[in-house]
C-alpha positions in Angstrom: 51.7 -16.0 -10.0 50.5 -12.5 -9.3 47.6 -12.7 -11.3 46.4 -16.1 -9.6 46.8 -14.8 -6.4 44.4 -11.3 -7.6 42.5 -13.4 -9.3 41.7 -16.0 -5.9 41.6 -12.7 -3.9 38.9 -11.6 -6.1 37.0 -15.2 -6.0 37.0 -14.9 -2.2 35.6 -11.0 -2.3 32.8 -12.4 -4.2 31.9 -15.7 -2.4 31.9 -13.1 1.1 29.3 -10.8 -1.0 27.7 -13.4 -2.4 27.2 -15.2 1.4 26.4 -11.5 2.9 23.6 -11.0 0.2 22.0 -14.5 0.2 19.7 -13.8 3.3 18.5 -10.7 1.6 17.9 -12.4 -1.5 16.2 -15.3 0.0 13.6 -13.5 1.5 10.1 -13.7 0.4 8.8 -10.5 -0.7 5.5 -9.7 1.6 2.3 -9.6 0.2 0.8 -6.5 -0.5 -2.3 -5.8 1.4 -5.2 -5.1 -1.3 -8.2 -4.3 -0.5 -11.1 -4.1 -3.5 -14.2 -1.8 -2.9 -17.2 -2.7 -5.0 -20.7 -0.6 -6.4 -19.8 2.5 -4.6 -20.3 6.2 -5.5 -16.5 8.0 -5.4 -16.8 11.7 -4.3 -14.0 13.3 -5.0 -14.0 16.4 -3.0 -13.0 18.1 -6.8 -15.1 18.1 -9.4 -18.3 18.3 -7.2 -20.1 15.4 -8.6 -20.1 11.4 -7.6 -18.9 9.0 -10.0 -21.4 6.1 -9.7 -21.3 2.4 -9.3 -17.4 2.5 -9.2 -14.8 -0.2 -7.9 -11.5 0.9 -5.8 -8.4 -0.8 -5.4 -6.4 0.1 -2.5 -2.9 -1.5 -2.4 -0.8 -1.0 0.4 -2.9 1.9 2.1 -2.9 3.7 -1.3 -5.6 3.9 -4.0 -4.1 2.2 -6.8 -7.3 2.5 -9.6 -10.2 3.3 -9.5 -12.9 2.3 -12.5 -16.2 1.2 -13.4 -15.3 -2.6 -13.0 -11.6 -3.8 -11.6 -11.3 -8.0 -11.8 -10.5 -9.2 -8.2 -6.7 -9.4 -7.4 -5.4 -12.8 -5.6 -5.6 -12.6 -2.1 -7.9 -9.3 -2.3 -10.3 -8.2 0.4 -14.2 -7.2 -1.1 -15.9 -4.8 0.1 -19.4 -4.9 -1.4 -20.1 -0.9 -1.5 -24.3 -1.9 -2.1 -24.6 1.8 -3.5 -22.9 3.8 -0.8 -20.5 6.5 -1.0 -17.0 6.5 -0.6 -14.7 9.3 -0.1 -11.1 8.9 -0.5 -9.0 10.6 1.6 -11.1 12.1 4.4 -10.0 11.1 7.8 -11.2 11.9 11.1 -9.8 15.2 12.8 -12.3 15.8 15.0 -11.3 17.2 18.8 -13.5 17.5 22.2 -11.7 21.0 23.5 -13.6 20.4 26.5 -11.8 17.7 27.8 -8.4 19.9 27.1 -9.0 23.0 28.6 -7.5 24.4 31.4 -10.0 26.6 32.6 -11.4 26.8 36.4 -14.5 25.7 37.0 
């Protein structure tokens, strides 16, 4: 009798779980933003030369390859490079001190 009742206690922990996970589970997993760059010249910042007529695949903010040809994910953004150059990781820190300055006038 003991062991029924362990055993329906048991069931009944795992039908709660089960009921508490199924939302989770359910979800759809979001799409990852890709975006697919295409005939661009990569400048590293490194090695002091551009690699040439490149494609770069950016998933989720983060460049995921980079190579002479990549086929086009599903649901990929192109960007036609036409030749230009791309340089990963630079971003814009640039400041007018001008406009924060405290000094009289």
């Amino acid at each position: 009798m003991k062991t029924q009742i362990h055993a329906i206690r048991g069931l009944v922990v795992v039908i709660c779980l089960l009921t508490l996970a199924l939302p989770t589970i359910a979800q759809e997993a979001k799409p990852v933003n890709r975006v697919l760059f295409t005939d661009v010249n990569v400048f590293d910042g490194v090695s002091g030369k551009r690699a040439e007529s490149m494609s770069v695949l950016v998933e989720a903010n983060k460049i995921a390859k980079i190579a002479k040809s990549i086929p086009v994910p599903a649901g990929a953004t192109v960007i036609e490079g036409k030749g230009r150059t791309l340089m990963p990781g630079m971003i814009e820190g640039h400041g007018h001190v001008m406009f924060a300055s405290d000094l009289p006038k």
